[in-house]
ZALO-14169 format. One line per 5 residues: number of its first residue (from 1); for each residue x, y, z of N, C-alpha, C. Coordinates in steps of 0.1 Angstrom, whole numbers. Example, Ala and Ser with C-alpha at 12.3 -4.5 7.8 and 13.67 -1.06 7.14 Angstrom:
% ZALO-14169
1	132:-57:78:123:-45:78:132:-33:78; 128:-22:71:137:-11:71:129:0:79
***
This chain:
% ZALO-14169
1	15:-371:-48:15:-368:-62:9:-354:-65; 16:-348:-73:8:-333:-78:-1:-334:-88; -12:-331:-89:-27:-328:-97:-30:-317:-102; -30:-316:-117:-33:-299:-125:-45:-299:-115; -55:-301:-114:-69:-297:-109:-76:-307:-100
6	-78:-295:-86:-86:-305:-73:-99:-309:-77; -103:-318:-69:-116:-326:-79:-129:-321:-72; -136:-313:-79:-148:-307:-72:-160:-313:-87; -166:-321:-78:-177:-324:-85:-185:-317:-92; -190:-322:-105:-201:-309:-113:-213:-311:-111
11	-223:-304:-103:-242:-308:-98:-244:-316:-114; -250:-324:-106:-260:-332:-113:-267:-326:-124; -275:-313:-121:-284:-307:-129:-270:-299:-141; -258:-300:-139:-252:-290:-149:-246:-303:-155; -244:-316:-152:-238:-324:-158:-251:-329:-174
16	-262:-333:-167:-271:-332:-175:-271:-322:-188; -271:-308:-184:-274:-300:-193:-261:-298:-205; -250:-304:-199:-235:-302:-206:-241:-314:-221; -247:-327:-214:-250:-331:-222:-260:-334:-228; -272:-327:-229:-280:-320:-238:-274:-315:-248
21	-267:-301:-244:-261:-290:-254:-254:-294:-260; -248:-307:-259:-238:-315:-264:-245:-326:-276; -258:-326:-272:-270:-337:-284:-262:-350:-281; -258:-354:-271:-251:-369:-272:-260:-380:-276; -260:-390:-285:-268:-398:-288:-260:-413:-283
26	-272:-418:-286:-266:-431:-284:-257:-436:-300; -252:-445:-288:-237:-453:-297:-227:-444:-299; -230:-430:-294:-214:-421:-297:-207:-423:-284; -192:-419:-290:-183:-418:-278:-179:-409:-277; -178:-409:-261:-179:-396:-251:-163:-401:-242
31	-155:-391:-243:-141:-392:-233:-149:-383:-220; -145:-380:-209:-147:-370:-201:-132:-368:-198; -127:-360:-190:-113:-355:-193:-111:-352:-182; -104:-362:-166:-104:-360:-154:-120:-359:-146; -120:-377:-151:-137:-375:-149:-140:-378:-131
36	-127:-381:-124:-133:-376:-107:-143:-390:-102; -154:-388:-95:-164:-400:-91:-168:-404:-107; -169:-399:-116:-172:-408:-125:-193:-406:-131; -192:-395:-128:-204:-395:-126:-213:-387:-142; -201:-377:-149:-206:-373:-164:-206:-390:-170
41	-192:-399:-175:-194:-407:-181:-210:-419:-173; -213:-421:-159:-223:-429:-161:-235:-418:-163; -235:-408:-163:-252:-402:-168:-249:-405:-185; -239:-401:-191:-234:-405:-209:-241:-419:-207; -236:-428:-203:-242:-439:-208:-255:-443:-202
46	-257:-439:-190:-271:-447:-187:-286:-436:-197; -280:-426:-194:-294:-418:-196:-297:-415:-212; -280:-412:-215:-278:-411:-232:-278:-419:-242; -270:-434:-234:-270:-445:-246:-256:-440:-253; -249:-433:-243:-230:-432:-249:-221:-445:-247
51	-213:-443:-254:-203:-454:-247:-191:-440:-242; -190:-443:-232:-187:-430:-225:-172:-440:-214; -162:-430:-219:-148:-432:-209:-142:-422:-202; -143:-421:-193:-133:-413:-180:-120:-414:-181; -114:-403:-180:-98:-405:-180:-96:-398:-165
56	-92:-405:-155:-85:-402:-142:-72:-403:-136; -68:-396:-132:-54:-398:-128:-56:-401:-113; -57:-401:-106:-61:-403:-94:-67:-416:-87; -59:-429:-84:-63:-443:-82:-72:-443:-71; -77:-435:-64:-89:-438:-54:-98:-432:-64
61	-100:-424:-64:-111:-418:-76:-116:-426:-88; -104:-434:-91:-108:-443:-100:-112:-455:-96; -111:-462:-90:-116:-472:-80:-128:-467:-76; -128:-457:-70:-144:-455:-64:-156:-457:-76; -153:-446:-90:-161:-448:-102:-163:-459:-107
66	-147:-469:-107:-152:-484:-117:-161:-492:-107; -159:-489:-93:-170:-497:-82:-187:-495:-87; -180:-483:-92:-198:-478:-91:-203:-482:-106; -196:-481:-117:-198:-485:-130:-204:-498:-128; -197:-507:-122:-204:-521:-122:-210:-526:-114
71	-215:-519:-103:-225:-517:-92:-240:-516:-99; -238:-505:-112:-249:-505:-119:-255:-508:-131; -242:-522:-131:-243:-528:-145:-243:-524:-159; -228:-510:-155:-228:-504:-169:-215:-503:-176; -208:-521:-169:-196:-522:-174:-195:-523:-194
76	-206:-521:-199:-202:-527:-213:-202:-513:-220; -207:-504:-212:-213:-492:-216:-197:-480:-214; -192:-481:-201:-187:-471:-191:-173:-477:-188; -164:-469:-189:-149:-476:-185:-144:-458:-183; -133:-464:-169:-124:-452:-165:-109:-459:-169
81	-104:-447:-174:-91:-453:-179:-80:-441:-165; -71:-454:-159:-67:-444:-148:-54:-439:-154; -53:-429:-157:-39:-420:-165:-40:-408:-166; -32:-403:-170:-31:-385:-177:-38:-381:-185; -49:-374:-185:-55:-370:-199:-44:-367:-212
86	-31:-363:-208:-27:-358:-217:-19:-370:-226; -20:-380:-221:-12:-396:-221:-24:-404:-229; -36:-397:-228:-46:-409:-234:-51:-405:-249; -53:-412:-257:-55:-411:-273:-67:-409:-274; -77:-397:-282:-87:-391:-279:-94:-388:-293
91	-90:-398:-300:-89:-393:-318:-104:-399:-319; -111:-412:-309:-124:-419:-317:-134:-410:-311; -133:-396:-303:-142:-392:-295:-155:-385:-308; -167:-385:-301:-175:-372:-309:-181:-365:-301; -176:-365:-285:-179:-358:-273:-170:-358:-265
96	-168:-347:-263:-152:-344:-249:-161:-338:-242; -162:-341:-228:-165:-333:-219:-154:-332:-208; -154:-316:-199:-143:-316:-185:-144:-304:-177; -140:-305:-167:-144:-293:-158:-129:-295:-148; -121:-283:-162:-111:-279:-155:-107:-269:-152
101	-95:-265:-156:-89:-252:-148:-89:-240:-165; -88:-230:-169:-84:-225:-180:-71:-228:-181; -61:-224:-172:-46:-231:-174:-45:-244:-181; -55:-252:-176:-54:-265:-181:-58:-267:-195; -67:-259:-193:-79:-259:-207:-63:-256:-220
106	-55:-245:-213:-49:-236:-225:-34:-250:-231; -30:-259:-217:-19:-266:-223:-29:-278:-226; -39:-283:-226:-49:-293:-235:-49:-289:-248; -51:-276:-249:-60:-273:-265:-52:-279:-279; -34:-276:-277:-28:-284:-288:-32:-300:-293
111	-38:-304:-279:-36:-323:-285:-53:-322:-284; -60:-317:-280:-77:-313:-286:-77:-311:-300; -70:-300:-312:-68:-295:-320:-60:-310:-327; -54:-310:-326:-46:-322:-331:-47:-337:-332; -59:-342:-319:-64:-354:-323:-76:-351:-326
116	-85:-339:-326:-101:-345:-323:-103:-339:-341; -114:-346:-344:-119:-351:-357:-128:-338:-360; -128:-335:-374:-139:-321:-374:-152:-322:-373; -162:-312:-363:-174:-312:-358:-172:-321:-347; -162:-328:-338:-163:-332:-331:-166:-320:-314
121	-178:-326:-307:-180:-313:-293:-168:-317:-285; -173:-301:-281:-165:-302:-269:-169:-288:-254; -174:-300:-242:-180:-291:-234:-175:-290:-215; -168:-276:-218:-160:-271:-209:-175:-269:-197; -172:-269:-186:-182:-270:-176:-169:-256:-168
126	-176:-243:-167:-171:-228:-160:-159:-225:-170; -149:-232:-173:-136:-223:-183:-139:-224:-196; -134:-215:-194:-134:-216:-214:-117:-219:-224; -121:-221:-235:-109:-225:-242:-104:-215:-248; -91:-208:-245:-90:-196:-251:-84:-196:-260
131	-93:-187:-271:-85:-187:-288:-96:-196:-291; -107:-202:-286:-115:-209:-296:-131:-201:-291; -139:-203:-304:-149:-196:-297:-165:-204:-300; -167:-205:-292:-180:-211:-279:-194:-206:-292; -201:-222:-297:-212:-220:-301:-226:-216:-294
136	-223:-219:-280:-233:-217:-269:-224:-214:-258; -231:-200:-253:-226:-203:-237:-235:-201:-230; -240:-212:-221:-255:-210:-213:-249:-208:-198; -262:-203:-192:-253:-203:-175:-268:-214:-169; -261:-220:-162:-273:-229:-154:-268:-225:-137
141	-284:-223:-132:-281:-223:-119:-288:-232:-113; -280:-235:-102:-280:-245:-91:-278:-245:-78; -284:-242:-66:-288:-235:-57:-283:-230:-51; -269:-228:-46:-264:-214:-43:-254:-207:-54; -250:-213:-65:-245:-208:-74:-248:-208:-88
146	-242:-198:-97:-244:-202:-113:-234:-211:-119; -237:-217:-128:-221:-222:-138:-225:-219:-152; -212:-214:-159:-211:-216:-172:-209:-227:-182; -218:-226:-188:-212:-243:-199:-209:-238:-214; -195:-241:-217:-192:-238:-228:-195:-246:-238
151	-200:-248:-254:-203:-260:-261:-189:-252:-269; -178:-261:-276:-173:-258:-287:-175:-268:-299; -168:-268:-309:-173:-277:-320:-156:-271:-329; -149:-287:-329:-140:-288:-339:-140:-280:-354; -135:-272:-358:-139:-267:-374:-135:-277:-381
156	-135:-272:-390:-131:-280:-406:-145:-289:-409; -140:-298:-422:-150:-304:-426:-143:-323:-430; -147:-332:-427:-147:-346:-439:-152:-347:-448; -148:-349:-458:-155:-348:-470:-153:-364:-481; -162:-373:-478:-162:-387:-485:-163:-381:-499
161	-151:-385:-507:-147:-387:-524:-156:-400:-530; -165:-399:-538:-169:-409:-546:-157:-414:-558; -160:-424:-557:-148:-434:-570:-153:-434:-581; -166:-430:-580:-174:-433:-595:-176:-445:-600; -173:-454:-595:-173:-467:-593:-190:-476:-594
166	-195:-478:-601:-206:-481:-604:-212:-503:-595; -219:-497:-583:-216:-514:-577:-229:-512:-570; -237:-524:-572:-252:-525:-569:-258:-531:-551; -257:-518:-543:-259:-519:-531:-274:-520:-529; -276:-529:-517:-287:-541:-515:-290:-535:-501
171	-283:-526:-492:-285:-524:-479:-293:-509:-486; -306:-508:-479:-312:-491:-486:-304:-481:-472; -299:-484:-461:-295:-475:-457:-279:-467:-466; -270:-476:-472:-257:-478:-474:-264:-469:-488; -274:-473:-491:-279:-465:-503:-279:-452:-506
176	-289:-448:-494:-290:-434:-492:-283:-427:-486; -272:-432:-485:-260:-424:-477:-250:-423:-492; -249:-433:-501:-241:-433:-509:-247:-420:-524; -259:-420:-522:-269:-407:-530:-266:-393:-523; -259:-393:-516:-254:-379:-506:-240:-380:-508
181	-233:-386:-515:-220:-388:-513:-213:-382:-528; -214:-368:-527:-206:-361:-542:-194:-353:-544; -189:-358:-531:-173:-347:-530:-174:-332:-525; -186:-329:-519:-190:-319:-518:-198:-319:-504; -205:-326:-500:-213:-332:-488:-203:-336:-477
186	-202:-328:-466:-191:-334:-456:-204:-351:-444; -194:-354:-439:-201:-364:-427:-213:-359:-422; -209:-346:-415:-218:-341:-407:-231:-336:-415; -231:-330:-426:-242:-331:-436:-250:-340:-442; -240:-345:-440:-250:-361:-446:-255:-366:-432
191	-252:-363:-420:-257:-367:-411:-273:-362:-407; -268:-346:-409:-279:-338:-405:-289:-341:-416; -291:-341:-428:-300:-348:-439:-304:-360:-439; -299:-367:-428:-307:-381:-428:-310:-384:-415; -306:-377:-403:-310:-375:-390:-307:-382:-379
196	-289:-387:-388:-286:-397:-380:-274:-393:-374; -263:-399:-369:-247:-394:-361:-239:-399:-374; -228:-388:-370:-219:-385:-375:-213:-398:-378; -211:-405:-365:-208:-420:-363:-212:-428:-375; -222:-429:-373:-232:-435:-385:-225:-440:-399
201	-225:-423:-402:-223:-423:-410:-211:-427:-414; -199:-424:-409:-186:-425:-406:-183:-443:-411; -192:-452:-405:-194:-460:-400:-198:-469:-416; -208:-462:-421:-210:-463:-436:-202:-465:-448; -194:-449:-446:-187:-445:-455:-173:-457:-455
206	-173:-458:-447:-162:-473:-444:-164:-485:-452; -181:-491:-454:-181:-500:-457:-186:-499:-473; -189:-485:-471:-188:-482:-493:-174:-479:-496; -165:-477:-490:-151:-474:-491:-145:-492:-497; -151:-500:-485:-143:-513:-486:-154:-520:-501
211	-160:-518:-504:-171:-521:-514:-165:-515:-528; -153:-503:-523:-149:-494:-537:-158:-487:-544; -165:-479:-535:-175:-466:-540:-169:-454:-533; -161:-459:-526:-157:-444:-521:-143:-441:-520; -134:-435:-523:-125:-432:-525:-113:-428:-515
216	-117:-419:-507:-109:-415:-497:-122:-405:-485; -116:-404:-473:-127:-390:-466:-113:-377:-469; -114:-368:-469:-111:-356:-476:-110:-349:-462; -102:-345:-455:-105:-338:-443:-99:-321:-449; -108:-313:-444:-105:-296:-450:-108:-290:-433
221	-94:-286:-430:-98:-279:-420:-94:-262:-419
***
């Protein structure tokens, strides 16, 4: 079988740093994109607290990772999905990580642009995405070479619509999320103002939505 990109593992110390720059928190989801031994999605979940999925095409590669996912008891956490990145649905992500080719990078970026959510990361490990441009580019070295790590970040905005809807909420978090909520405040602001994930919030706005305090999310990209 033919493979866009041979699988050369990313050091340890750059896989870390991809997700740092990346702020992965716990309870967000993390795709990795031709994740190989499997080794970005289990640092995502063990060290991060991701729910973190590998997309592999490659059925020894993937077999060797799910051995090891549940070797270290981080089946609830870690799953490799064995398929085409470009075959797999990538819309719940709020972290893409991959370390591929720019060729690759350049026929990915339409279904990147097209499924991933705004402010959603995204961290190329040496290529870059071309036509998009890079919030950070750090170089990390690692002992006989350097690597580049690209961060990018989806544009546009979500923007939760209040109903005006007057209804007496008892949860104080659902509270304070719903006092930031004026047609004007995207997800990720209301995230950064309360210090929580985008998730979170997202997660919120759902259940003031089903309560009828919120209207619609507004996506402006």
């Amino acid at each position: 079988m033919y493979y866009d990109v041979p699988f050369v593992p990313t050091p340890e110390v750059v896989v870390r740093r991809m997700l740092q720059l990346a702020r992965v928190r716990p309870g967000e989801i993390l795709y990795d994109l031709g994740s190989g031994d499997g080794r970005i999605v289990i640092m995502a979940a063990k060290e991060f607290g991701a729910v973190a999925y590998g997309v592999e095409i490659r059925k020894d590669l993937y077999e060797q990772s799910m051995a090891k996912i549940k070797d270290l008891g981080l089946a609830d956490k870690a799953r490799i999905i064995n398929a085409s990145f470009f075959d797999v649905d990538i819309s719940d992500a709020d972290v893409i990580t991959m370390y591929l080719l720019t060729s690759v990078n350049e026929r990915l970026k339409p279904k990147l642009e097209k499924e991933l959510r705004p402010a959603t990361r995204v961290v190329s490990h040496d290529f870059e995405v071309s036509g998009w441009r890079p919030v950070v580019v750090e170089e990390v070295y690692e002992e006989w070479r350097s690597h580049k790590i690209y961060l990018y970040k989806i544009p546009g905005k979500e923007i939760p619509v209040p109903s005006g809807k007057s209804v007496d909420v008892n949860d104080p978090k659902l509270k304070q999320i719903l006092a930031l909520i004026d047609g004007v405040n995207s997800l990720e602001e209301i995230a950064q103002k309360l210090g929580t994930t985008i998730r979170d919030v997202r997660n919120a706005v759902k259940k003031l939505a089903d309560a009828g305090l919120v209207d619609e999310i507004k996506v402006v990209k």
